[in-house]
N, C-alpha and C positions, 0 to 999 in steps of 0.2 A: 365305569364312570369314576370318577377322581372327586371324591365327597371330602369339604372338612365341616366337622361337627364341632363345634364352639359351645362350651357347655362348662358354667361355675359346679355342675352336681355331676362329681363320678367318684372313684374309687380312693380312699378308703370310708367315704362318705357310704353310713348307709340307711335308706328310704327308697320309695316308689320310685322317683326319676333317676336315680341314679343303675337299680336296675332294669326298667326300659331302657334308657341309653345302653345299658351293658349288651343285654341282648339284641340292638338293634343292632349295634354294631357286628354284632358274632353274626346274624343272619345277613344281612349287606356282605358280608364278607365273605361267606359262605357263596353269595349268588356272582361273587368275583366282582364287587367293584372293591375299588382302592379307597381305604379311609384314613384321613387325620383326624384326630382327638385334641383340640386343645383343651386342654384342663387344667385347673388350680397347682395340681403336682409339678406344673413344669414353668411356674412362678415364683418370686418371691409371695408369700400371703402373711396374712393375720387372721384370728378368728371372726369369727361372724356376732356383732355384737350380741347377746342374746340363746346364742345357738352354739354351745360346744361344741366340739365333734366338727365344724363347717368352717373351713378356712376358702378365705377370697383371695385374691389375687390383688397384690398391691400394683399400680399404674401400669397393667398390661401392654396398652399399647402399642410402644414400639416390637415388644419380642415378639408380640400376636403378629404386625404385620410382616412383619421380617421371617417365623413361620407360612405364612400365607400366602407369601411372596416368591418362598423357593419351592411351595409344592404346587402351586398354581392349580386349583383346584376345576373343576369341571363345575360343580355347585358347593353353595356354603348356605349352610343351616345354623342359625343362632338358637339353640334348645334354652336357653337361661334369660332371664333379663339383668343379671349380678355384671358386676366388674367386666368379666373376661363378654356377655351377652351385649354388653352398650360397647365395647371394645370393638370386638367383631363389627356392628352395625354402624362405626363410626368409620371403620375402616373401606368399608363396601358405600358408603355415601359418598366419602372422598373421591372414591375412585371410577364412582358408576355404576358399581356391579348391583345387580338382581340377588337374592338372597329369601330364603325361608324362614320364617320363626316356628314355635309351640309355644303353648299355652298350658303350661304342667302344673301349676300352682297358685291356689289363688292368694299370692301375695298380698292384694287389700286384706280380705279377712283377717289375717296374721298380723298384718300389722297394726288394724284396729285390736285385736285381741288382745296386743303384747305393749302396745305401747298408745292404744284409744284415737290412731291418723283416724281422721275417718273415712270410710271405704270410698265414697266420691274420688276423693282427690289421688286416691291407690289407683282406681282405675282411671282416671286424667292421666296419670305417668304410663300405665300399663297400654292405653289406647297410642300415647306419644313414642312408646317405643317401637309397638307392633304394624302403625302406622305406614311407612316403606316395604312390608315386607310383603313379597310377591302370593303368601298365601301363611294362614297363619292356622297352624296342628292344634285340632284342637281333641283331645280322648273320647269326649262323650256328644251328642246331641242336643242334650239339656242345657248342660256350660256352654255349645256353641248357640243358641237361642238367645240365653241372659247376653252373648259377648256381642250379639248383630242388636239387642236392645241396649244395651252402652253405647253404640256406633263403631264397635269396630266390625272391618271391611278384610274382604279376601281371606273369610274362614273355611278350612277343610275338615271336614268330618274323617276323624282317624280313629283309631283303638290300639289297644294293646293285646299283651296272647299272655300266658301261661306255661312254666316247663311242665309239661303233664310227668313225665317220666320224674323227674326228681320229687313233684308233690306228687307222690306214688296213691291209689286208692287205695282205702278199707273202707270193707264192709259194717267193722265194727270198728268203735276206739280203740286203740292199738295202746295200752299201757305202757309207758315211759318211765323211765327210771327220775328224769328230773323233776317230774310230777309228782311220785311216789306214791300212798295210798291215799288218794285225798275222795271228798265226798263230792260225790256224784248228782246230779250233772257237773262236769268242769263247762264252763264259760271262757271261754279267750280274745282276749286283742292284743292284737300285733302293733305295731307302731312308733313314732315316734313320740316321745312320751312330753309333748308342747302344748300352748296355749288352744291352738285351733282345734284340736283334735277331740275338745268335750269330752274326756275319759272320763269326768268324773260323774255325768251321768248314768255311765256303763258301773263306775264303782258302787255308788249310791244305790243301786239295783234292790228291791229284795226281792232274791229270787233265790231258790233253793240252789245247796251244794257247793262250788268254789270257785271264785273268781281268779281266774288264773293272768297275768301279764307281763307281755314280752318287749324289751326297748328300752330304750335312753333315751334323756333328752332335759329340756331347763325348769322344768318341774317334776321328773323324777322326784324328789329328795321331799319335798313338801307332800307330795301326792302318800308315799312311803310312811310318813308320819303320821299322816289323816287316816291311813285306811290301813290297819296291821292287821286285818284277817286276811288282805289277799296276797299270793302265791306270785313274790317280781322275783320272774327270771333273767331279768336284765336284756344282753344283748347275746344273739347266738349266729353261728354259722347256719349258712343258709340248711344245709344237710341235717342239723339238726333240727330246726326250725321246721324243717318237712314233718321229722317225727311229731314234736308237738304238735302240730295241728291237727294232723292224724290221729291224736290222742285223746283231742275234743270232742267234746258233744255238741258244743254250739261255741261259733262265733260271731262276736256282737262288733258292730260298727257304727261309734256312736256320734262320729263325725257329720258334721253339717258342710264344712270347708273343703271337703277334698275331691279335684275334677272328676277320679276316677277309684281309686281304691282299690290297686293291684292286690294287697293282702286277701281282700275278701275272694278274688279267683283262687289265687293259693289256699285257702281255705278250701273252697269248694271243690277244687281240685284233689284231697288227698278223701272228701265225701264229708266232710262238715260244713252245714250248713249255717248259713247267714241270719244274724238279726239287724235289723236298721233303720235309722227314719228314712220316708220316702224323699229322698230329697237327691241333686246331683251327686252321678255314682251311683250307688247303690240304685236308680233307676234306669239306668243303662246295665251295668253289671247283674245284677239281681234276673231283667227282663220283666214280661208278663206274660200272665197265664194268658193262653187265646183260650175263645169258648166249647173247644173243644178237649183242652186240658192237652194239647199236641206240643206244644214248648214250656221246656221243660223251665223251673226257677231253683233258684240255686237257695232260695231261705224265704223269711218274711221283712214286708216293710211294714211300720206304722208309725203312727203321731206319739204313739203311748210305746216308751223301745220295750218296755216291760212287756207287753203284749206283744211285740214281733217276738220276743225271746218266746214265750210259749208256744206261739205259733210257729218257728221256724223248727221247735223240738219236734215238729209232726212233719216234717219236710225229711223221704228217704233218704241217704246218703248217695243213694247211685244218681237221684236228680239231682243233687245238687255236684256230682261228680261229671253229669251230662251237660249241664249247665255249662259250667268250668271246660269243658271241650269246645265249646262255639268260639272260643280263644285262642286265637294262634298268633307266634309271633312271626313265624314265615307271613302269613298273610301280612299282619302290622308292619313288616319289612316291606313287604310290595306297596301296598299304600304309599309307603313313607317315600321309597322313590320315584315313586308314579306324580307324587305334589311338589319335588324337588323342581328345579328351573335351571335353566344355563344362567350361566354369570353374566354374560355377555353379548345375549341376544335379547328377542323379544320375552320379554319379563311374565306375559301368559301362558310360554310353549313349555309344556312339560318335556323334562329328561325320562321318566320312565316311561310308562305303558301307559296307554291311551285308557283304558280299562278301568284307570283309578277311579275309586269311589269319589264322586263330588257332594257337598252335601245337597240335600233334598232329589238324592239318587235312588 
């Protein structure tokens, strides 16, 4: 199948959706279909008001279609709603075509956060974009419940996977050089270091031992001022990043904003467990105990994060390393093209496997 992925978030961009897309693409690729990538790099852009590090795409348009046009695609997926995401979907209205979205980000929250729109009117725009689109990705259960109580229509229940192999397991914390000797428990969050992301409930903590964190982003610098006991290691390669986590005792996610929360499987995946509120994400990712104690949970949630943190200290590493396995990104690859759609036909017939999860399956 002849796939193009239209997408403002990839590489040298880095956060959660940018590597989903990365892997999505590696696995699609792997099962031999053919993919384009449009993305920012192959634009003129400018930065992203607000957001270092995120450059958009100034008036894509015409080169988008003029790409679009010579590889003629089999299906087209809009992963973004940015510049190049209303590009793509402005393109596929002119011309008729059927077309996919995802739902990665809760843009309202953020932009209430950073700049007080209020979240109503994010999701007026968010409901107008995803409107046309023959089925709309969405990571968790939770996020797709809130998005059918908004009113939007034609959502798929999807997910994400985990490289098991590079977030390698330990049994115990595995001591890191860029950690050095520090006092024990370490605590970590990964992330980007932004409005939505509530880090500084996670900093404000008292909790024994040392707050350790990893990322960039437009409060960096203010955060670094407020809080100079804790341990920023800025931004790392993904390879190192594995060790860190591997080095923790606990990590905490203190996000209320985020559909899914890839860091926290990365986490779990190298055996450090999870602290969080119970809230989208973390209640997809995390799971729940059944009454038999038979599935396994990768950390704690609570209303009090201080009290997930203690309680997620009592959570083994190999469960929340078991956890972190119910994650795959082959699988997340199959979904993704089981919900894709021809361009050209009837707009309900899926291109992949009859098989795909739909929600309430």
């Amino acid at each position: 199948m002849r796939i193009a992925l239209v997408t403002d978030a990839w590489q040298p961009q880095v956060n959660g959706v940018v590597t989903t897309l990365v892997e999505l693409v590696r696995h699609l690729t792997a099962a031999h279909h053919e993919v384009l990538v449009v993305e920012p790099g192959q634009f003129r852009t400018r930065p992203c008001p607000g957001y270092p590090g995120i450059d958009l795409a100034v008036a894509p348009g015409r080169a988008l279609a003029s790409r679009l046009d010579v590889f003629r695609p089999d299906a087209i997926h809009l992963a973004t709603e940015g510049p190049l995401g209303w590009a793509g979907r402005r393109y596929c209205l002119q011309r008729g075509l059927a077309f996919t979205t995802a739902f990665h980000t809760k843009f309202p929250e953020i932009a209430n956060a950073a700049l007080r729109v209020p979240v109503s009117w994010g999701y007026a725009l968010m409901r107008h974009f995803h409107a046309p689109s023959s089925g709309v990705m969405v990571p968790t259960r939770s996020v797709l419940q809130m998005l059918q109580q908004r009113g939007f229509a034609n959502l798929r229940a999807w997910t994400h996977g985990v490289d098991t192999d590079l977030f390698a397991f330990e049994p115990m914390p595995r001591p890191h050089p860029a950690l050095g000797q520090l006092a024990r428990p370490v605590a970590l969050f990964v992330g980007r270091i932004s409005y939505e992301k509530n880090i500084e409930a996670f900093l404000r903590l008292d909790f024994p031992g040392t707050k350790v964190v990893c990322g960039v982003g437009p409060v960096a610098q203010r955060l670094k001022e407020r809080f100079g006991n804790v341990r920023w290691l800025g931004l790392l390669p993904r390879s190192e990043l594995a060790r860190v986590y591997a080095a923790a005792d606990l990590f905490v996610f203190p996000s209320h904003a985020d559909t899914f929360g890839l860091v926290m499987v990365e986490a779990m995946a190298t055996g450090t467990p999870v602290a969080a509120f119970p809230v989208d994400g973390p209640l997809e990712v995390l799971g729940r105990r059944t009454p038999d104690g038979a599935r396994a949970m990768g950390g704690a949630m609570h209303q009090d994060l201080q009290q997930a943190c203690f309680e997620a200290m009592a959570v083994p590493r190999r469960e929340a390393r078991a956890r972190a396995l119910d994650f795959s990104w082959q699988h997340a690859a199959q979904l993704f093209a089981g919900f894709l759609v021809p361009v050209r036909t009837d707009r309900e017939a899926p291109l992949g496997r009859s098989s795909a999860t739909a929600p309430g399956d």
